[in-house]
C-alpha positions as CSV (number, residue, x, y, z in Angstrom):
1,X,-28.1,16.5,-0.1
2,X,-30.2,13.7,0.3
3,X,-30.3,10.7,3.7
4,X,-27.5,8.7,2.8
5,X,-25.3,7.5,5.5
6,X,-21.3,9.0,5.6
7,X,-19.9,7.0,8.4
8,X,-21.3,3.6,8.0
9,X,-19.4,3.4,4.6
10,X,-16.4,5.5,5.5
11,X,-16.0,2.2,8.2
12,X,-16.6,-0.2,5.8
13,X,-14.1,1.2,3.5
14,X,-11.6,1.6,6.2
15,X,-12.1,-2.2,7.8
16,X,-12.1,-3.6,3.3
17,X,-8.9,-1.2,3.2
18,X,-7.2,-2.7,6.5
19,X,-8.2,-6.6,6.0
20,X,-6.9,-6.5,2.3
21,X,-4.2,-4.2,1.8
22,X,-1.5,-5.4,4.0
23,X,-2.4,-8.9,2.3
24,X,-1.6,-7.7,-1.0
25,X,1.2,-5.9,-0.1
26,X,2.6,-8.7,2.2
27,X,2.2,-11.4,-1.4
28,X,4.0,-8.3,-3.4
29,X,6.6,-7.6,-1.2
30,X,9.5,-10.2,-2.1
31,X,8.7,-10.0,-5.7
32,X,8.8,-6.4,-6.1
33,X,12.2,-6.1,-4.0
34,X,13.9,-8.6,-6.0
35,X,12.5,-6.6,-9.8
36,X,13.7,-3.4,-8.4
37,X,17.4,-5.0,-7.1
38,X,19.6,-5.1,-10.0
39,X,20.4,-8.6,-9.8
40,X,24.2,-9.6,-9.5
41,X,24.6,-12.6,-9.1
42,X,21.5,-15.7,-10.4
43,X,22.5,-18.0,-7.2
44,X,21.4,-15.1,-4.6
45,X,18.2,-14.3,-6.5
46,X,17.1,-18.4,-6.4
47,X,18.0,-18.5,-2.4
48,X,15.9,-15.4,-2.2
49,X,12.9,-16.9,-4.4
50,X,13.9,-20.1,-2.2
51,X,13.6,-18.6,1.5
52,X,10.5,-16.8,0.2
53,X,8.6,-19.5,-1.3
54,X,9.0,-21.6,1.9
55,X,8.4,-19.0,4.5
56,X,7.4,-15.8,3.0
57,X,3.7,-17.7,2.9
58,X,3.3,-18.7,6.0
59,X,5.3,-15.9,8.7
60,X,5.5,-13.1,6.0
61,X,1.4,-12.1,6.7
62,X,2.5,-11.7,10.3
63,X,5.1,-8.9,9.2
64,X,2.6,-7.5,6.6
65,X,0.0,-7.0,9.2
66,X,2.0,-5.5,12.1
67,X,3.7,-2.8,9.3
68,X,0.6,-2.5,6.8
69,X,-2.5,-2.0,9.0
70,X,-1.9,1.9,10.4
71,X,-1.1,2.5,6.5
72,X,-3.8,0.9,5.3
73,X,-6.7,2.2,7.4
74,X,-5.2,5.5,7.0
75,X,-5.2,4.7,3.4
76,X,-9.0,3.4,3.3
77,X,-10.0,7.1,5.5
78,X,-8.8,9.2,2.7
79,X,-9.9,7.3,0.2
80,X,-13.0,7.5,1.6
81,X,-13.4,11.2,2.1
82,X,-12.2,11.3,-1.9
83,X,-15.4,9.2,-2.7
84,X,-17.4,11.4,-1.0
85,X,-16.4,14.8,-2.2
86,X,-15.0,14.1,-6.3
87,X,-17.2,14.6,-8.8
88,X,-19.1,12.0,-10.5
89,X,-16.5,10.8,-13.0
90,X,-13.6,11.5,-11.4
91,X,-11.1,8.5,-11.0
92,X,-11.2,6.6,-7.8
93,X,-9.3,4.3,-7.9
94,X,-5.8,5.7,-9.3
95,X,-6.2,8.1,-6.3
96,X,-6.3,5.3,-3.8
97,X,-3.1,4.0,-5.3
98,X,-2.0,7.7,-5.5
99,X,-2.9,8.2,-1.7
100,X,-1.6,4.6,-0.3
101,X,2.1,5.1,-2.0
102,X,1.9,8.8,-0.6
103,X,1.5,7.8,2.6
104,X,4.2,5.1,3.1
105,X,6.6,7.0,1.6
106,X,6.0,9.6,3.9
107,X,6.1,7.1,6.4
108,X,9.8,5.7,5.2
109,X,10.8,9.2,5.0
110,X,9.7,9.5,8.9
111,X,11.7,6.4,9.3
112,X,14.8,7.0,7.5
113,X,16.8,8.1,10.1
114,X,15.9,5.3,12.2
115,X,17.0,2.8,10.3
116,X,20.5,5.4,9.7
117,X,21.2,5.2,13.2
118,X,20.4,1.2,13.5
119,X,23.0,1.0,10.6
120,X,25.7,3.0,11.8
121,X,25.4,1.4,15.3
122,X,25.7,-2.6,13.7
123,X,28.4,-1.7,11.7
124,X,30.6,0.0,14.5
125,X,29.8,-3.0,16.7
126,X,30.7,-5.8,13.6
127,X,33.5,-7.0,12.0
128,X,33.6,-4.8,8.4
129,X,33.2,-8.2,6.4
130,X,29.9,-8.9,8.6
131,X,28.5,-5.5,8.2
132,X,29.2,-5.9,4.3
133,X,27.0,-8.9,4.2
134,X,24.6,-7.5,6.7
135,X,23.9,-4.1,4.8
136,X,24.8,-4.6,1.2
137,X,24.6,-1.6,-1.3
138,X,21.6,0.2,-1.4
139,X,19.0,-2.6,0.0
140,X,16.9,0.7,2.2
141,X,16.5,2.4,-0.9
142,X,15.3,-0.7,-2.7
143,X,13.1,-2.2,0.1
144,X,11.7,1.2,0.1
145,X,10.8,1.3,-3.4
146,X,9.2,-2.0,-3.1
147,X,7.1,-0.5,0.0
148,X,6.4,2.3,-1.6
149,X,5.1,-0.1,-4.7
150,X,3.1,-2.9,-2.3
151,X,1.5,0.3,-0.8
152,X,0.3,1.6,-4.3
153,X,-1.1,-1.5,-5.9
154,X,-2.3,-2.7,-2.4
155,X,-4.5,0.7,-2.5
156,X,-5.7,0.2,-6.1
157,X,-7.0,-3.5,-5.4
158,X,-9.1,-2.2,-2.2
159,X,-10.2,0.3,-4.3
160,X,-11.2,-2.1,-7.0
161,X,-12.7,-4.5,-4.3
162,X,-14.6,-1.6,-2.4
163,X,-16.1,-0.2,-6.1
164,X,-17.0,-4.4,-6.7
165,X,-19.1,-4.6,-3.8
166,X,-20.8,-1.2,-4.0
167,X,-18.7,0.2,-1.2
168,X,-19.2,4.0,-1.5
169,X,-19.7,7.0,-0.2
170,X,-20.8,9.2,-2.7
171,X,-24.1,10.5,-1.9
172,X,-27.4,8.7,-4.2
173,X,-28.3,9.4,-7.9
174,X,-32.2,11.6,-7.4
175,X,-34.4,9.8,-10.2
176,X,-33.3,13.2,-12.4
177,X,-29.9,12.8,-12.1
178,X,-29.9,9.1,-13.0
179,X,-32.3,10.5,-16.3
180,X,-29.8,13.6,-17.2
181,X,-26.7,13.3,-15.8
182,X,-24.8,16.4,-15.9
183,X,-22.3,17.2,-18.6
184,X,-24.9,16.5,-20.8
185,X,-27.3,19.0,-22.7
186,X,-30.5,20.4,-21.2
């Protein structure tokens, strides 16, 4: 193996990963929720589109950044490692998708029954028509799809970004492997 740095990439990656995937995830968010919410009723959808046209632009980053970050980096680490170690021709880029959706929805699966218990307790403490509006349907299992989703394309854009710039950690073509790579005949 030749002198080619590991850990001045790997940060890169990780810092690309952090800056832009809870970005892209934070812009994805609102649409994705709403396309996987069977809609019910064309009114609700508009206030929704409304309320996050006007706000989502300029508080929803805030959100993104506090909840996407720890994902993200963790994402970008991973992804990293994978660069370094997968053969020459081996896809990058669906990975980081694959490893970015993994890990949130390992994270919502960590989380679930926190958000249980912060259910049950609001609706023992509300009035049942409050609680209806507060928690309606499945709205967990849908935000968590849409997380799940964000987290997926959010890894496949850094990826994409990372592979635009040069970003990589795969060790340097030798003047012979650049002349014959391998898979092809001696």
């Amino acid at each position: 193996m030749n002198g080619r740095p590991f850990f001045v990439p790997m940060i890169g990656i990780v810092l690309l990963f952090a800056a832009l995937g809870p970005a892209i995830g934070g812009a994805l968010f609102i649409p994705l929720s709403i396309v996987f919410k069977t809609p019910t009723d064309l009114e609700a959808i508009g206030l929704v589109v409304l309320l996050s046209t006007m706000f989502g632009h300029a508080f929803g980053l805030i959100p993104a950044y506090i909840v996407g970050v720890g994902p993200a980096a963790a994402t970008g680490f991973l992804y990293a490692l994978w660069d370094a170690v997968a053969p020459g021709r081996a896809p990058r880029a669906l990975v980081a998708a694959l490893i970015g959706g993994l890990i949130v929805y390992g994270l919502i699966l960590r989380l679930n029954p926190v958000w249980a218990s912060l259910e049950m307790t609001i609706k023992t403490n509300m009035d049942p028509q409050a609680t209806e509006w507060a928690f309606p349907g499945r709205i967990g299992v849908t935000l968590g799809h849409a997380f799940v989703a964000c987290a997926a394309i959010a890894g496949l854009v850094c990826a994409f970004a990372a592979n635009l710039i040069g970003l990589t950690t795969r060790p340097e073509l030798t003047l012979a492997d650049r002349l014959h790579p391998p898979g092809e005949g001696a």
